[in-house]
C-alpha positions in Angstrom: 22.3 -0.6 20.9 20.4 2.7 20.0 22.1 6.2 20.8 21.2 8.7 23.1 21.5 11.4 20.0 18.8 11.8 17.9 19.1 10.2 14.2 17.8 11.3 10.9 15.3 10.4 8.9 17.3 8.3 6.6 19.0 7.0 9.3 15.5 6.1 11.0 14.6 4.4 7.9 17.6 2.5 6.8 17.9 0.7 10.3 14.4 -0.2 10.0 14.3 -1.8 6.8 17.5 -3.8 8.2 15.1 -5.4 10.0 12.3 -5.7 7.8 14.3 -7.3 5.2 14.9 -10.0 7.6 10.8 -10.2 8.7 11.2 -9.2 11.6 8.5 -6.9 12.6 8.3 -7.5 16.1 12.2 -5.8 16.6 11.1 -2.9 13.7 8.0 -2.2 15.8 10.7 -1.5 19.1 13.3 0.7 16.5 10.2 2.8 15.9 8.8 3.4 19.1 12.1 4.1 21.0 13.0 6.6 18.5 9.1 8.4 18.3 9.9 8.7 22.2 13.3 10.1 21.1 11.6 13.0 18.2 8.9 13.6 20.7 10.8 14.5 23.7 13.1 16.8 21.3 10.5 18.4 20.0 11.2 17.0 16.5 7.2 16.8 15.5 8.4 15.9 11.6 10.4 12.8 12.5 8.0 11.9 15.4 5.0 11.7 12.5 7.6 9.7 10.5 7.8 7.0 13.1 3.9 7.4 14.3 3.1 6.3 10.2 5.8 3.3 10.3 4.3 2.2 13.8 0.7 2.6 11.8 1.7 0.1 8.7 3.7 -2.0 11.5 1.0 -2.5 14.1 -1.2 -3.3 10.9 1.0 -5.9 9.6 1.2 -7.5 13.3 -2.5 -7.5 13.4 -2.8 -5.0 15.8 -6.3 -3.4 15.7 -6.0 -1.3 19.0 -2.4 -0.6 18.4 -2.9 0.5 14.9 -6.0 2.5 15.3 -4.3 4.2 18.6 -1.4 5.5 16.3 -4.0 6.4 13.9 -5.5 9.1 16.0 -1.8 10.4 17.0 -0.5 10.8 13.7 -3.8 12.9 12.7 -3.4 14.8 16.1 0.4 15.4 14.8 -1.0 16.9 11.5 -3.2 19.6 13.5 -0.8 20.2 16.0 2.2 21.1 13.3 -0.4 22.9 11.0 0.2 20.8 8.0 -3.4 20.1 6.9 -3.1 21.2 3.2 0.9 19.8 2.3 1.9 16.9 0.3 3.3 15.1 3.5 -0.1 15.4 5.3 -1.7 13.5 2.6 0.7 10.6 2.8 -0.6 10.4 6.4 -4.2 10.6 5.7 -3.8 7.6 2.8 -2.5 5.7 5.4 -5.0 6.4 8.3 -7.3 5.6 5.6 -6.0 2.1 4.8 -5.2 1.2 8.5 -9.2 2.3 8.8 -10.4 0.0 5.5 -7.6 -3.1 7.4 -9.8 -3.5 10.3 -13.1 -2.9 8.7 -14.0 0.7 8.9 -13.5 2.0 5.6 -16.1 4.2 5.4 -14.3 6.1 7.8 -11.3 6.0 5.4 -13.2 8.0 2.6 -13.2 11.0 4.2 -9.2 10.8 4.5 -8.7 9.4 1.2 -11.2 12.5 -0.1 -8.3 15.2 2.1 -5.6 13.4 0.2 -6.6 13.9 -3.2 -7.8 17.4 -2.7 -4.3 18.2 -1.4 -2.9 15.9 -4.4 -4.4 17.9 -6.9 -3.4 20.8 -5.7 0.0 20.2 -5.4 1.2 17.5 -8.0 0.6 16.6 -11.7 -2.0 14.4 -12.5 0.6 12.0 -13.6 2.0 12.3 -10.6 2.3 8.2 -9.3 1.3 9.0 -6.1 -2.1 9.3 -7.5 -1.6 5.8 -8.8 -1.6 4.3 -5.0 -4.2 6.9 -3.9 -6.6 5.9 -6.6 -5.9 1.9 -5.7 -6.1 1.9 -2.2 -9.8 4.4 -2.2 -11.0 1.5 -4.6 -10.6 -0.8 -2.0 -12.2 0.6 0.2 -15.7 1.4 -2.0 -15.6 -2.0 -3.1 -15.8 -2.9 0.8 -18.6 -0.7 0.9 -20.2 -2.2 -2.1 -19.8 0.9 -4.1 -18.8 -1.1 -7.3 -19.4 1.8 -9.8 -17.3 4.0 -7.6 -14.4 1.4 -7.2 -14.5 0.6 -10.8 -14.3 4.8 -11.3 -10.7 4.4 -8.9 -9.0 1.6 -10.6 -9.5 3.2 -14.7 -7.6 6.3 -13.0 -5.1 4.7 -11.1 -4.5 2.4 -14.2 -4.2 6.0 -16.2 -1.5 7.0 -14.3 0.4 3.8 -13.3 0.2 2.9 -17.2 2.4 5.9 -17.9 5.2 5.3 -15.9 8.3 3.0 -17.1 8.0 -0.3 -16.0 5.6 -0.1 -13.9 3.5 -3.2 -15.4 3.8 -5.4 -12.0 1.3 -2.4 -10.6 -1.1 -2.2 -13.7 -1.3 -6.6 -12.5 -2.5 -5.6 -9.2 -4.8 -3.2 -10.2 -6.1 -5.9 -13.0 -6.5 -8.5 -10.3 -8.3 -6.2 -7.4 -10.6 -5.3 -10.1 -11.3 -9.4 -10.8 -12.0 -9.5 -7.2 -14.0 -6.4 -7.9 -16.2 -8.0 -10.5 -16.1 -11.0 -8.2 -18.3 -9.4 -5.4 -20.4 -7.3 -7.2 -21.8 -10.0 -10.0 -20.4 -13.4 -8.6 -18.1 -16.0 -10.2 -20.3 -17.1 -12.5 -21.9 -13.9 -14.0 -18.5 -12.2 -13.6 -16.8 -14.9 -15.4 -16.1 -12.9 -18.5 -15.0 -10.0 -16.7 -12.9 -11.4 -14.5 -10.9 -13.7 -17.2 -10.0 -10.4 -18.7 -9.0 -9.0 -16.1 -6.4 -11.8 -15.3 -5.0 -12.2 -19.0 -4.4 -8.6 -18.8 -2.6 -9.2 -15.4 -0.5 -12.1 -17.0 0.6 -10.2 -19.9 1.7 -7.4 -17.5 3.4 -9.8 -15.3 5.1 -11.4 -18.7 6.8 -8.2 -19.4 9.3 -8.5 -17.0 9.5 -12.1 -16.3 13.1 -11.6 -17.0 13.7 -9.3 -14.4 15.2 -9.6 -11.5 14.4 -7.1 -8.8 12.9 -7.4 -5.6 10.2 -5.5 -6.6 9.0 -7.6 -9.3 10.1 -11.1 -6.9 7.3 -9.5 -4.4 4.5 -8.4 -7.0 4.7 -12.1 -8.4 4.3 -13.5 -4.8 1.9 -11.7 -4.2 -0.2 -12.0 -7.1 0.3 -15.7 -7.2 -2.3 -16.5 -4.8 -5.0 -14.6 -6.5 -4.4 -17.3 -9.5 -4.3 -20.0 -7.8 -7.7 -18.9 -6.3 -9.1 -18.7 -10.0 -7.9 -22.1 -11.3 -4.8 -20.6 -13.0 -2.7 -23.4 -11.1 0.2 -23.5 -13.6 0.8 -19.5 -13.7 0.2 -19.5 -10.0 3.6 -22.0 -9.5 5.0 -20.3 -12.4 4.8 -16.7 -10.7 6.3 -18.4 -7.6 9.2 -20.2 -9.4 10.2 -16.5 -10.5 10.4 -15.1 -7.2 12.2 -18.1 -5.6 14.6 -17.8 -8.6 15.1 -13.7 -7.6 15.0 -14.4 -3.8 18.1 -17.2 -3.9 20.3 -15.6 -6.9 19.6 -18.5 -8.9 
């Protein structure tokens, strides 16, 4: 039973990963949108953009084009309205905007956002900074949507710059590897792409080797998630393998 008082932020968020830890999506989406009516009718514009960005990735997740696009265009409205165009927090918005935008197919209206994010980055963090690491990912996406190969391929050497500096952060160099393998993929094919793309996945397995004694969530995820991707390139024994370590991490075993 929610409150009648308003929570905080941390509050906001630990009750809603409670429920996305069990999958359930459906009851995070309702946590968020009673408490944005909450912020809202306080006045309490910084938590009410808080829950406007978790309904964005939540509405995306459900598959929610209407939903997700609708909360889009509030949380950019929030930005203007609280006169936080040029902070660090504003550009977390606008790289989300930007990938809800590139989720349902219009991510060439996501450049523009991604472009306001990274001028405020660089303005306000170090270049090693790893925010710059998912900034630099998610804008590659979107150019390789847009067929922009030379311009996705620019994105993925800088995000791998900065995510190859930070401790143990070889399950994101992986994912970086493998988008690029889809990259090369699309722009030359399978066949012509061939040697591109094999590199690309040996130097996603030898990231993924590093810690295949670990036994975080985090990794348990990355190694679902990049299992597919594997099995989509005929690497059928590293694609079970992958999946073996995150059942393993997942049950305690």
């Amino acid at each position: 039973m929610e409150q009648n008082k308003n929570i905080s932020s941390t509050e906001f968020l630990n009750i809603l990963d409670n429920h996305l830890q069990r999958n359930q999506y459906a009851s995070a989406k309702e946590h968020a949108l009673y408490w944005l009516s909450e912020y809202k009718n306080s006045g309490d514009l910084n938590n009410a953009l808080l829950a406007t960005n978790e309904l964005i990735g939540l509405s995306r997740k459900l598959g929610e084009k209407e939903e997700t696009l609708k909360y889009v265009e509030a949380a950019l409205g929030l930005i203007k309205e609280m006169k936080i165009e040029g902070n660090t927090g504003a550009a977390t918005t606008y790289i989300n905007c930007a990938t809800a935008y590139k989720a349902f197919g219009k991510a060439e209206a996501s450049i523009p956002l991604f472009e306001k994010a990274k001028e405020i980055y660089e303005k306000n963090l170090s270049p090693e900074d790893y925010r710059f690491g998912g900034l630099f990912n998610n804008m590659a996406l979107s150019f390789v949507d847009l067929k922009q190969f030379d311009k996705a391929n620019e994105m993925y050497e800088k995000a791998l710059n900065v995510v190859g500096k930070i401790k143990n952060n070889e399950p994101e160099e992986a994912i970086t590897h493998l988008n690029m393998a889809t990259a090369a993929e699309m722009q030359y094919g399978l066949e012509d792409g061939h040697g591109i793309i094999e590199e690309h996945l040996k130097q996603a397995m030898l990231l993924l080797d590093v810690g295949m004694l670990r036994n975080d969530g985090n990794y348990a995820f990355v190694c679902e998630k990049c299992a597919p991707a594997f099995g989509y390139y005929g690497y059928f024994y590293y694609e079970n393998e992958l999946n073996e370590r995150a059942r393993r991490i997942y049950e305690g075993s």
